[in-house]
N, C-alpha and C positions, 0 to 999 in steps of 0.2 A: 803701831807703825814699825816694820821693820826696812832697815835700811843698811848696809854695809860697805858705801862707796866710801867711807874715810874710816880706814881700820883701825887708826890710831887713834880714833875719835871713841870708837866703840873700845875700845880697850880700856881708854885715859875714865870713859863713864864708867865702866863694868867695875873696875876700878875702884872709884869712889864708893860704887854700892854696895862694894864688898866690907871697906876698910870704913866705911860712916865716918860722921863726926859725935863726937860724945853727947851731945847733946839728941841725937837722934838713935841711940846706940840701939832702941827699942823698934824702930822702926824697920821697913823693909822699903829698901831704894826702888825708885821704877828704874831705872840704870839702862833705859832705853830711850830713844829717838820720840823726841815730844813732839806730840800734833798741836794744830792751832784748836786753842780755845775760844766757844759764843756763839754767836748766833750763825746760819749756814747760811741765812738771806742777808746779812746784815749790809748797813750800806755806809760802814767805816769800818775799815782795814787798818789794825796799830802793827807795825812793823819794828817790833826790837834788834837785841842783838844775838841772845842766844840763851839758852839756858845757865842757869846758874848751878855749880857742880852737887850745892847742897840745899839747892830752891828747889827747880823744877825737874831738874835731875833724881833729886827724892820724891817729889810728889807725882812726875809723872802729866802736870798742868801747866801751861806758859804764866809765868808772873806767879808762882803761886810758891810759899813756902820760905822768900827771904825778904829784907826789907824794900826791896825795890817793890815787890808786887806790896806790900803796903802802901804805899806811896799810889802803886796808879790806883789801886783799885777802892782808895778812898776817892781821889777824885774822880774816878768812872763813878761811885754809887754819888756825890756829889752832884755830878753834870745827869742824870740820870739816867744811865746805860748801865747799871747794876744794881741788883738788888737788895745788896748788903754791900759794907763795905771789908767786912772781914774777909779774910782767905788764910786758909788752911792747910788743906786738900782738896782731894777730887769728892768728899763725900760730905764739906760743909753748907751744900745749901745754896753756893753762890752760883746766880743766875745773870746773864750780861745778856743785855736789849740791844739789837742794833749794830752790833759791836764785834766783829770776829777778832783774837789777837796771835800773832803766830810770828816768826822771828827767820831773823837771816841765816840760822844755824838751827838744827833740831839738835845737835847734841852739843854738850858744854864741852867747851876748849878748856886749856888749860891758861888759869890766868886772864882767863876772860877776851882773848888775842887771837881770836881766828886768823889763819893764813889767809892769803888768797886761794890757793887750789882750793883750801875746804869750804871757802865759801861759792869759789863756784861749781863745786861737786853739789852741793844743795841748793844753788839756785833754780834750778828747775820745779823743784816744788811747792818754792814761792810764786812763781809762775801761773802752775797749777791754780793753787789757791784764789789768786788774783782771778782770770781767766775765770773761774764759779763762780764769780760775785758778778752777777749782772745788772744788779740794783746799786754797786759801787759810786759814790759821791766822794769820798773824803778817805785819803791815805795820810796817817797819821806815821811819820819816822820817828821812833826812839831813840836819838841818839845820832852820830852823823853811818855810822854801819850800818841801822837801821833805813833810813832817811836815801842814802844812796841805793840798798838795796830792792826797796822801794820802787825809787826813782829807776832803777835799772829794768825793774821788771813788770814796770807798766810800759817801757820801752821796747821789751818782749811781746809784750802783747798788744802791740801798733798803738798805742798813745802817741802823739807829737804833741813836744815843747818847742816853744821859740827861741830857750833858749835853754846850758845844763843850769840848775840852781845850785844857788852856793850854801852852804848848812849852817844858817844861824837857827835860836831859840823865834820860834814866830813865822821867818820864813814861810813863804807860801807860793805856788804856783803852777798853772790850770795845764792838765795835759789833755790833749785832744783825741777823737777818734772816731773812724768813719762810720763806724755802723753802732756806738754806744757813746750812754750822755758824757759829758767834760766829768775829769775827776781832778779833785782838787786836790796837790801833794803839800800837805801842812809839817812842818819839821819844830820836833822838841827835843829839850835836853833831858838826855837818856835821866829816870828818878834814878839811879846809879847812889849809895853810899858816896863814889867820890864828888858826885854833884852834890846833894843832900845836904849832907854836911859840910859840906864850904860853900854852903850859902847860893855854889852857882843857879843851883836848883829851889826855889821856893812853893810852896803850897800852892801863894795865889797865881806864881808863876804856870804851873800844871793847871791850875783851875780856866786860866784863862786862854790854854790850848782847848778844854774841853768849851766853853764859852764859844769860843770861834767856832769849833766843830757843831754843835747847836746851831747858830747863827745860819751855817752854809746848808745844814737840812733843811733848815723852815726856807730855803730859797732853791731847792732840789724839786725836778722834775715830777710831778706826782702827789706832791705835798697838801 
């Protein structure tokens, strides 16, 4: 993926990939603009916030390489949308059913604090994304950046709501649209270090996003 509308995005990664963290000092950084990860039919859409400067930033995969993508992608292989639950890289093996995941930002910010220009300098490619998912039931937001971005850009792409949703952990609600089925916008607490570890964010907590995400396929169009 190449992309250069946020210079200082591209510079802040290039950056990172140069200078590593000691812990990866053996590695070679992808230090470019991360595509979405999973299935290309899939018929849930997780929407994060952005890459990680020494997760996905280094591996080049959304979620993959720091403790956050530990976190989902135990409970994606949990809820059964992944094959394994470990993640590495791009070349461990891990396989995700059903399930595309891709983020409101392809390149990592600094400090994890996207602007608003840069987030609307990449919104269009969430857009994108969105808009190929024709078989779309379920938008999963990671976080409320997530969650809003989301919500934004199913409103791109002619959804109506009745009303804006407001971003709690669980939250849920149906957007409409004239020529494709309802999709449901379900909102979780970003697995983020700062959730994790203070408790905001729990196991059974995530397990019981992917619980409801089950739930709403077995009652999808087609099923």
């Amino acid at each position: 993926m190449a992309c250069e509308r946020c210079p200082e995005l591209r510079a802040y990664c290039a950056g990172i990939a140069r200078e590593k963290k000691r812990a990866h000092r053996d590695q070679i950084y992808w230090g470019r603009p991360v595509p979405a990860f999973g299935d290309p039919v899939a018929r849930v859409l997780l929407v994060g916030l952005a890459p990680g400067a020494h997760g996905s930033n280094r591996t080049g995969r959304m979620f993959t390489g720091d403790a956050s993508g530990e976190w989902l992608y135990r409970a994606l292989f949990r809820a059964g949308f992944a094959n394994q639950p470990q993640q590495r890289d791009k070349d461990d093996g891990l396989v995700l059913h059903d399930v595309l995941i891709t983020a409101a930002l392809r390149c990592a910010p600094p400090q994890n604090k996207p602007t608003p220009e840069q987030q609307r300098r990449c919104f269009p490619y969430l857009v994108e994304e969105l808009a190929a998912l024709d078989r779309l039931h379920v938008l999963v937001g990671l976080g409320a950046i997530g969650t809003r971005a989301g919500y934004d850009a199913m409103l791109a792409t002619g959804y109506v709501f009745e009303a804006r949703p407001r971003f709690s952990h669980g939250a849920e609600c149906v957007g409409r649209h004239a020529e494709r089925t309802p999709v449901v916008l379900l909102a979780s607490y970003h697995p983020s270090r700062q959730n994790t570890n203070t408790g905001v964010l729990t196991e059974p907590m995530l397990d019981d996003i992917f619980l409801r995400v089950r739930g709403l396929l077995s009652c999808a169009p087609g099923t």
